[in-house]
TORFIKOL-506540 format. One record per residue (C-alpha): z, x, y. Coordinates in pm, whole numbers, plus 50000, padded with zeros to 5 digits. Each point is the difference from the previous one (the first is absolute). Layout:
N
+-------+-------+-------+
:    c3 :    c1 :    c2 :
+-------+-------+-------+
:     Z :     X :     Y :
...
+-------+-------+-------+
% end
This chain:
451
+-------+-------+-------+
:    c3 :    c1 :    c2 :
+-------+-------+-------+
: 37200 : 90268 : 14179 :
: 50023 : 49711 : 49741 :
: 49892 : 50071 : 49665 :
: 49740 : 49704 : 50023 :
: 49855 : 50133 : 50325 :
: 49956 : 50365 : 49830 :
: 49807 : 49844 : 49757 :
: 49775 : 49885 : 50219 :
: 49952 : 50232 : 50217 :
: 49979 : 50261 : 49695 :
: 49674 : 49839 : 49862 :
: 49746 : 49984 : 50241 :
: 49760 : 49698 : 49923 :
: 49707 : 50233 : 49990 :
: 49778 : 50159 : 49702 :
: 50066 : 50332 : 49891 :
: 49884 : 50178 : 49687 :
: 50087 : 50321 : 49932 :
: 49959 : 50055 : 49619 :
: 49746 : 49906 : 49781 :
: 50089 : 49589 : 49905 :
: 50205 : 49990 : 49727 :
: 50180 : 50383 : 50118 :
: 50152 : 50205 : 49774 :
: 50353 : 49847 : 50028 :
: 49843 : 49653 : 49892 :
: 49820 : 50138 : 49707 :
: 50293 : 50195 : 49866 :
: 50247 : 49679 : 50033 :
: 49690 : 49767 : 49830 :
: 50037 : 50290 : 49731 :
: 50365 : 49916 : 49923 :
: 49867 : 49617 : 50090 :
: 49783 : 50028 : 49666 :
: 50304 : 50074 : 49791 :
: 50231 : 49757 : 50119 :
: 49783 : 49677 : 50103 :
: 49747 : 49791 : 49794 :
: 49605 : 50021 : 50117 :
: 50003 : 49627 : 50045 :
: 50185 : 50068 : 50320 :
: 49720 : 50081 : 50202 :
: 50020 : 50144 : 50325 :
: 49658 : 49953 : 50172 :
: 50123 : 50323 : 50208 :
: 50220 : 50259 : 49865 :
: 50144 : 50144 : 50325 :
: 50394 : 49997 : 49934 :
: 50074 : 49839 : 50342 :
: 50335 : 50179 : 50157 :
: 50059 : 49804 : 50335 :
: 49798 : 49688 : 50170 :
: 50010 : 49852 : 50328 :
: 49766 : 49736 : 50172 :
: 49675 : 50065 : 49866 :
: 50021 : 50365 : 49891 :
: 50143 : 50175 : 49672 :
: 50100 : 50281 : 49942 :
: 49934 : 50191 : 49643 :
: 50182 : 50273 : 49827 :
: 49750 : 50219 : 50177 :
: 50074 : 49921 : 50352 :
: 49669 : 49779 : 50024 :
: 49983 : 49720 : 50260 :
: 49788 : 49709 : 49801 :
: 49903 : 49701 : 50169 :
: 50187 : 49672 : 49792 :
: 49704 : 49721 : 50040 :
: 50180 : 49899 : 49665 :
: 50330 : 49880 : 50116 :
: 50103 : 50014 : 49674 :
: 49742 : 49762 : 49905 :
: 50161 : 49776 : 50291 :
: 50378 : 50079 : 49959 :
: 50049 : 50196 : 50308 :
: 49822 : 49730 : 50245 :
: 50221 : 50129 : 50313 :
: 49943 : 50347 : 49893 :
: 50193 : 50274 : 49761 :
: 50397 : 50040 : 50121 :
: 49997 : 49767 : 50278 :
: 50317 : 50094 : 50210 :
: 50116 : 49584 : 49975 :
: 49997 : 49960 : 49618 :
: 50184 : 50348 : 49929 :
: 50241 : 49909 : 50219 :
: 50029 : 49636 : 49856 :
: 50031 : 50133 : 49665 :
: 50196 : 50366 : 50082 :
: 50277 : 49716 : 50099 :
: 49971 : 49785 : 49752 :
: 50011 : 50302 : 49741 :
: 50362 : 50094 : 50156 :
: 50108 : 49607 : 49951 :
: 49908 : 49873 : 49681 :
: 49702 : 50086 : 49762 :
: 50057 : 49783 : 49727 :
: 50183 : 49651 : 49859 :
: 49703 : 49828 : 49849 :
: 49942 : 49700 : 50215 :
: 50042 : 49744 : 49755 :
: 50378 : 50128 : 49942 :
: 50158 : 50076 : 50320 :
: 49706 : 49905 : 50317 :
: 49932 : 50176 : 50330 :
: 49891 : 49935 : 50281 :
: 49721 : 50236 : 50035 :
: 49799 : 49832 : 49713 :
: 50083 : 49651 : 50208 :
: 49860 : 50111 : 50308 :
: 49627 : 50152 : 49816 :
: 49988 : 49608 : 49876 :
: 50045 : 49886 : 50357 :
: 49720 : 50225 : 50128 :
: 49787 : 49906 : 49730 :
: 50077 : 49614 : 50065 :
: 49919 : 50071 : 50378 :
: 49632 : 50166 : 49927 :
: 49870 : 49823 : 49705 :
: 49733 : 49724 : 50111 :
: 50130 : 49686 : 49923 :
: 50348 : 50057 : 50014 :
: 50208 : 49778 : 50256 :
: 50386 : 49912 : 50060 :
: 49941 : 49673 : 49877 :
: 49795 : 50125 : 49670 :
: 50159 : 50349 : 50003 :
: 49825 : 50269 : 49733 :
: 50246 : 50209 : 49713 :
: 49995 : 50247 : 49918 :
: 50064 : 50259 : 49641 :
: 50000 : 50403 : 50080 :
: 49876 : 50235 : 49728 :
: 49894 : 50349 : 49995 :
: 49644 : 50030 : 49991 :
: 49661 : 49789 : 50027 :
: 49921 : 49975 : 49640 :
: 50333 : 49799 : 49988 :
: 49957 : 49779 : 50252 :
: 49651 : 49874 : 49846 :
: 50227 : 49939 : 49673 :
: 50262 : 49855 : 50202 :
: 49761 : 49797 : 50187 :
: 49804 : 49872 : 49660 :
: 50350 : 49919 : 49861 :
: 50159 : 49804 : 50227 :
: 49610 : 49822 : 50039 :
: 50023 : 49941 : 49649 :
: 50355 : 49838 : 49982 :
: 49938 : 49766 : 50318 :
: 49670 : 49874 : 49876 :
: 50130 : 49990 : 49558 :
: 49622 : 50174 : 49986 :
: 49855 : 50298 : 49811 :
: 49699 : 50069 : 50156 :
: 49936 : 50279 : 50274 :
: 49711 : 50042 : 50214 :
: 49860 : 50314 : 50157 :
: 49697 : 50116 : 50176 :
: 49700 : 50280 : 49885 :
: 50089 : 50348 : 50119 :
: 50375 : 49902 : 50058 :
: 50269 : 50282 : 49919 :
: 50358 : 49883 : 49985 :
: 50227 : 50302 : 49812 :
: 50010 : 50178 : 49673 :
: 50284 : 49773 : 49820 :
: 49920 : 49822 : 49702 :
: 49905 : 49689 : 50187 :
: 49818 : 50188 : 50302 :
: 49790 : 50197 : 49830 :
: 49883 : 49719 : 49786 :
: 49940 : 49811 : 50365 :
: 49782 : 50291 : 50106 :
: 49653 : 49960 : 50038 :
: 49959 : 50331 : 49874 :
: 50118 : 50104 : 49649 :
: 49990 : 50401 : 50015 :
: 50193 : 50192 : 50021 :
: 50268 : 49702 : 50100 :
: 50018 : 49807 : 49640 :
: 49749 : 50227 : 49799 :
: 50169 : 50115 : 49666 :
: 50381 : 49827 : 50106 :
: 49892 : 49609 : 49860 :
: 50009 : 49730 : 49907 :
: 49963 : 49867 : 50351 :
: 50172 : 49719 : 50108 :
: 49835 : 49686 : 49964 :
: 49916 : 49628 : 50209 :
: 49844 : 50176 : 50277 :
: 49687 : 49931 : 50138 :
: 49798 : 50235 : 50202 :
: 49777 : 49788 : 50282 :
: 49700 : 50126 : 50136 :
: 50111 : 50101 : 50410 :
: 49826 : 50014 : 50305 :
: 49814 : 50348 : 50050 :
: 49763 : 49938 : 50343 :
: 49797 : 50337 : 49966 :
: 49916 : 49947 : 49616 :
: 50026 : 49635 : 49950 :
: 49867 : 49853 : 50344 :
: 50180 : 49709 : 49968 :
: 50148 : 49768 : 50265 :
: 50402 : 49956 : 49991 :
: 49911 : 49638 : 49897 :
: 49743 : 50104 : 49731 :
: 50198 : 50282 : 49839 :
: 50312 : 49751 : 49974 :
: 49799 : 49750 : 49850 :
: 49881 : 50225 : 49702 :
: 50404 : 50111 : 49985 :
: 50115 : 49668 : 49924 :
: 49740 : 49915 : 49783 :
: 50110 : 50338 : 49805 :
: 50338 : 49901 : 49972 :
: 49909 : 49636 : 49944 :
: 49827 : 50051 : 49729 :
: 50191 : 50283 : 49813 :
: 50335 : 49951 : 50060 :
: 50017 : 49627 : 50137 :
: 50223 : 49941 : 50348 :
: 50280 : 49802 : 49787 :
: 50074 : 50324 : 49798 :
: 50011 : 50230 : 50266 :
: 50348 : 50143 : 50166 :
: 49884 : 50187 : 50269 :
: 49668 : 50197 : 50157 :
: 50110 : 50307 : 50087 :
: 49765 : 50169 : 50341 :
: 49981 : 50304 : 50151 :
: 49916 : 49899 : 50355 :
: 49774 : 50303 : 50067 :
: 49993 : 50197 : 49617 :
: 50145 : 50323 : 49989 :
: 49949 : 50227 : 49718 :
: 49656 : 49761 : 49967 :
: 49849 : 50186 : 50318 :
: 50172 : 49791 : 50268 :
: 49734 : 49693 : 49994 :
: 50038 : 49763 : 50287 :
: 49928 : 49658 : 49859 :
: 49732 : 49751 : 50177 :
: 50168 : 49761 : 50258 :
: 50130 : 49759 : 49852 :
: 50018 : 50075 : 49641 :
: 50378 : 50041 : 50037 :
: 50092 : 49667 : 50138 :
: 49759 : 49809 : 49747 :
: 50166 : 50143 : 49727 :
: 50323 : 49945 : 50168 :
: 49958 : 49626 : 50012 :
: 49880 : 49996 : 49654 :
: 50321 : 50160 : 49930 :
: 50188 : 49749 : 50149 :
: 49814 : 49677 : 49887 :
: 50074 : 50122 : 49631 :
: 50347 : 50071 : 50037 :
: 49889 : 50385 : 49955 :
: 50231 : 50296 : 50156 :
: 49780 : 50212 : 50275 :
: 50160 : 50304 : 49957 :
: 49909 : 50250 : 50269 :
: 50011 : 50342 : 49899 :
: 50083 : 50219 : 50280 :
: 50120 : 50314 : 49837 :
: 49724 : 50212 : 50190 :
: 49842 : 49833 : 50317 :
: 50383 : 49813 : 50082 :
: 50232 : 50140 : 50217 :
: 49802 : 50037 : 50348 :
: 49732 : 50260 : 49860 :
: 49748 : 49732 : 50108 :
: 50106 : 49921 : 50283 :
: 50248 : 49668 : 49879 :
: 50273 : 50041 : 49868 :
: 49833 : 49861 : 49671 :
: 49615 : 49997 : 49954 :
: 50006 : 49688 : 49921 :
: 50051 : 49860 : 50353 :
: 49634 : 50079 : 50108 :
: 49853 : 49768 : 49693 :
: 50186 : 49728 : 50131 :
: 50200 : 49900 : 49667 :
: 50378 : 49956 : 49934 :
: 50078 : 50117 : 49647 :
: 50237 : 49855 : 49793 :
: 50118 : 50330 : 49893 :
: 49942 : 50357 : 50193 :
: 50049 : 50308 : 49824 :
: 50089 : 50319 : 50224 :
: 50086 : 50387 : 49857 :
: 49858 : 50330 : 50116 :
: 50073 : 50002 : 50418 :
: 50285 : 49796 : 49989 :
: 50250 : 50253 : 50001 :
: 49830 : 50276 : 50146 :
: 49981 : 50242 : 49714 :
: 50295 : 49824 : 49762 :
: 49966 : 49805 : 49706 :
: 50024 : 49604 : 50065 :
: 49809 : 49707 : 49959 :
: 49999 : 49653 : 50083 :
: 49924 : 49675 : 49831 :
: 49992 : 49714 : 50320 :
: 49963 : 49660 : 49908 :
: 50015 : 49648 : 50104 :
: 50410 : 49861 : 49944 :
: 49872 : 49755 : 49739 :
: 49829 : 50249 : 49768 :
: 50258 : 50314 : 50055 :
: 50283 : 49748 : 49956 :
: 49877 : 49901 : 49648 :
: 50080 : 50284 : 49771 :
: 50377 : 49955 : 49875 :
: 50287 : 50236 : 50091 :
: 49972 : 50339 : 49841 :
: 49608 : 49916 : 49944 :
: 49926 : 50250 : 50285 :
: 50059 : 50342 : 50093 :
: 50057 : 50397 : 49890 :
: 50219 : 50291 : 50020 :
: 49833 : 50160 : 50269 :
: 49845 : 49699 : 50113 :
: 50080 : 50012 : 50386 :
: 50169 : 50337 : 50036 :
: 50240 : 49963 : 50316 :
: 49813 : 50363 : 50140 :
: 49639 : 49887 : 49956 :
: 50061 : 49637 : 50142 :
: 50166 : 50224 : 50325 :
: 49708 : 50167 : 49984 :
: 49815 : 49695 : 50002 :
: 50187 : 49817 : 50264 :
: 49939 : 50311 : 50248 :
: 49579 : 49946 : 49908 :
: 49987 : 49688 : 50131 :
: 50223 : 50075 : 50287 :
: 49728 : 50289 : 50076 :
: 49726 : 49750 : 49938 :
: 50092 : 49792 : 50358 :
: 50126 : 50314 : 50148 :
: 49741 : 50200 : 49945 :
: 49730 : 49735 : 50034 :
: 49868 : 50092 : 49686 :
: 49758 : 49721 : 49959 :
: 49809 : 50125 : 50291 :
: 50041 : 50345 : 49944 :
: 49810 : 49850 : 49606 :
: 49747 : 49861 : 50230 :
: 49959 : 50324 : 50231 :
: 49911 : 50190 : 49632 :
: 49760 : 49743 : 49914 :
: 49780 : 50011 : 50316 :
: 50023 : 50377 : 50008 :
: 50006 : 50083 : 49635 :
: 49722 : 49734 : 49883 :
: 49770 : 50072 : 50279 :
: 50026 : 50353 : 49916 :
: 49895 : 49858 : 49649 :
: 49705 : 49838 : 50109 :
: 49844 : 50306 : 50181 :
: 50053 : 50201 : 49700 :
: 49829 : 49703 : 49808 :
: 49677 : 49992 : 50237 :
: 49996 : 50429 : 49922 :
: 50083 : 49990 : 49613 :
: 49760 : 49711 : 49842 :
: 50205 : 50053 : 49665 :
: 50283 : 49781 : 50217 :
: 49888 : 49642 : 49906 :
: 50258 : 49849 : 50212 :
: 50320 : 50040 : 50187 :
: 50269 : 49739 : 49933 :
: 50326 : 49895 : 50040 :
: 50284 : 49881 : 50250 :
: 50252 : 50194 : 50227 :
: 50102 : 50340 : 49821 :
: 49884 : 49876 : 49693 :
: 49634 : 50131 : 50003 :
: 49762 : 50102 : 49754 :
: 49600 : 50094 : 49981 :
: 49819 : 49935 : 49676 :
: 49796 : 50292 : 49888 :
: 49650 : 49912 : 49853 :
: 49684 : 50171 : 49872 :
: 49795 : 49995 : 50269 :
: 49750 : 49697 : 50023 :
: 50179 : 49841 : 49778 :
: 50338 : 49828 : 49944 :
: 50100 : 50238 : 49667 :
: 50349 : 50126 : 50011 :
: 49997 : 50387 : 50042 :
: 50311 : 50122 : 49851 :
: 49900 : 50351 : 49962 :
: 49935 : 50001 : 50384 :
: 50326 : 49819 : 50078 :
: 50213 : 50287 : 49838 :
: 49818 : 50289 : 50112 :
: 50032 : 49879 : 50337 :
: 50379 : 49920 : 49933 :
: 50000 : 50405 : 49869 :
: 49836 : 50141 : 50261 :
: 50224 : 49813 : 50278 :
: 50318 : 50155 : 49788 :
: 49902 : 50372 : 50051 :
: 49977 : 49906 : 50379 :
: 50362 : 49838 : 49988 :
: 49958 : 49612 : 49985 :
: 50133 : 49785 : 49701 :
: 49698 : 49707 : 49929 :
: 50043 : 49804 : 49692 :
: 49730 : 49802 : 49804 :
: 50016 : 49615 : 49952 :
: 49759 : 49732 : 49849 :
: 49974 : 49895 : 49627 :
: 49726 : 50270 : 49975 :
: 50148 : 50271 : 50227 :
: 49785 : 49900 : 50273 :
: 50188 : 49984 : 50252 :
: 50243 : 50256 : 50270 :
: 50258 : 49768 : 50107 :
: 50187 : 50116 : 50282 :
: 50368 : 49919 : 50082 :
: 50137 : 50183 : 50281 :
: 50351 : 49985 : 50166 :
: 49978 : 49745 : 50301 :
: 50139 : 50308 : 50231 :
: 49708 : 50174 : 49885 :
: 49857 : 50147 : 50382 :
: 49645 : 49966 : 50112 :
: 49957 : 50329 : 50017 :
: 50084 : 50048 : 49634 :
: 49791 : 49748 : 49919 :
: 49699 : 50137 : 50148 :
: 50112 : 50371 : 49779 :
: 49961 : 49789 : 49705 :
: 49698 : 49822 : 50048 :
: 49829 : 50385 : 50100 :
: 50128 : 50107 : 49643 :
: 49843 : 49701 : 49846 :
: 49667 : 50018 : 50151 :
: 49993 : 50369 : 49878 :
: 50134 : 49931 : 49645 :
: 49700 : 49741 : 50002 :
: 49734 : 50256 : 50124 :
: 50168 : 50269 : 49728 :
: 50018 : 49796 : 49736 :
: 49659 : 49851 : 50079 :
: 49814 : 50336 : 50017 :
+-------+-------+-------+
% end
């Protein structure tokens, strides 16, 4: 037997707790934890996670907990998958490093191809570039930089509740200050935070709530100054908000009548999680610039800054780049995800989770009234938790649920500027059957923490 089929067939993809959650093999690592690493790295569950497949980890403890996670979207074809270790298993026994921008591979090559294939927009006779990096946070900086050097503008536009890393620049691009910039200023400056489109709070048409975003940015920054507007599709880390048809392709136009950079940031909703291969697809908008991290390489660090030939190709030799900046073993990994995502018909199988997943979600939300609404596309879901009767954020009830759904073995995680939010990012293998485990926890972690 393989070593990548033993894995699999060692980790069932069911639930199974058999400590109390976190057991006493997590609590006495977090112990020597406390010593070693700084509180500011925050683990929103301290189980010390030992093996993973699929959809299920495994603790210290020998618990079986439910990833709806993903790593906050990394693993989007699931924890281990056999294709990527064995993509990067033989790429580790080849070559693991010559920094690309000394002595090239192909590997890195072949991610840039992929990504020139997928992106919206992109065709032979207007091909797409493309810059590899490690992580998301430097692909928005990336991204920004290369907007800022095509354009010879300062300025850089981004939306209310946006989150777009924890670098200097990033964190001063969030929406939300704490705990991402509080106490590490000054913040960077010339950027301009537009109201977004928000249909549950703002009941705005697409057209309407573009309207009063261009008027923002009008007005306080002035189209001739601006580089680039930076979007999250569907926000993330803001509680995965689905803007109002059409807001996206008004303010793409307006983008492109001023000479502005629409730069699409699809660290968390890109790479077939909702279904396309970029989230962007269903708005009906081709970005100048798409940004793409977290799934891409199934678990390794990489990232991807994909632009149109005439912006990418403006930055001077040497402008570009990184040590690790394409690492030969992640972009194997890579090219082996989007192998799996036509293999595997992935974007169905994204699809599949939404019509089974969200209508789960709206049942609960007709049993629990504190579920204001259920949101979201493919296996990129959330439901926005409310005081009943009204549409005030209940944070408090958003964690004890997330608490209560721990001790029973799932892994939830909070979203929304206010914490309002459970955002739920499962592996598109994720099986029906699991699904339908996890939505039975929630609905008793709701009547628990409700009691």
């Amino acid at each position: 037997m393989s070593e990548a089929t033993l894995t699999e067939t060692s980790i069932p993809q069911k639930r199974l707790v058999v400590t109390e959650i976190p057991g006493p093999r997590s609590r006495e690592i977090h112990e020597r934890r406390r010593a070693v690493v700084p509180p500011g790295v925050h683990s929103v569950l301290p189980v010390y996670v030992e093996r993973a497949h699929d959809s299920i980890l495994v603790d210290a403890d020998g618990n079986h907990i439910v990833d709806v996670c993903g790593g906050i979207g990394v693993t989007t074809i699931g924890h281990t998958d056999d294709a990527v270790v064995a993509a990067a298993t033989a790429q580790l026994n080849k070559v693991t490093h010559t920094l690309f921008t000394m002595t090239p591979y192909e590997p890195y090559v072949q991610v840039a191809e992929h990504l020139a294939q997928h992106v919206p927009g992109s065709t032979a006779e207007a091909p797409y570039k493309t810059l590899l990096m490690n992580s998301g946070a430097e692909a928005v900086e990336n991204g920004v930089k290369i907007a800022r050097k095509h354009t010879g503008r300062p300025g850089v536009a981004v939306l209310e509740h946006a989150y777009h890393g924890r670098t200097m620049l990033t964190s001063s691009m969030n929406f939300k200050g704490a705990p991402y910039a509080q106490g590490y200023g000054p913040r960077a400056g010339d950027i301009y935070k537009a109201p977004n489109s928000y249909p549950l709070h703002d009941g705005l048409s697409g057209a309407e709530a573009a309207k009063r975003t261009i008027a923002y940015l009008e007005k306080t920054a002035g189209a001739e100054d601006l580089a680039c507007l930076v979007v999250e599709p569907i926000q993330g880390e803001g509680g995965f908000i689905v803007p109002a048809e059409g807001y996206l392709p008004a303010l793409a136009e307006w983008c492109r009548a001023n000479g502005i950079v629409f730069i699409a940031d699809e660290v968390q909703a890109g790479m077939a999680r909702t279904g396309t291969v970029f989230s962007i697809e269903q708005f009906g908008v081709e970005p100048d610039i798409v940004l793409s991290a977290k799934g891409i390489a199934g678990g390794l660090p990489l990232a991807g800054i994909t632009g149109r030939a005439e912006i990418m190709d403006k930055s001077q030799p040497g402008g570009l780049g990184g040590t690790f900046g394409g690492n030969p073993v992640s972009c194997a990994a890579a090219v082996a995800v989007f192998e799996q995502i036509g293999e595997q018909n992935l974007l169905a199988e994204a699809k599949r989770i939404e019509a089974t997943f969200g209508g789960g979600l709206r049942e609960l939300a007709a049993k629990h009234p504190a579920i204001a609404e259920v949101r979201g596309k493919g296996a990129m879901l959330a439901i926005e938790v409310v005081q009943p009767g009204t549409l005030e954020p209940d944070a408090d009830l958003v964690a004890r649920v997330i608490q209560e759904a721990a001790q029973r073995g799932v892994l939830l995680l909070s979203s929304g500027v206010y914490n309002q939010a459970i955002r739920f990012l499962p592996s598109l293998k994720m099986s029906d059957e699991l699904i339908a485990d996890v939505l039975l926890v929630l609905d008793e972690a709701f009547t628990a923490a409700t009691a």
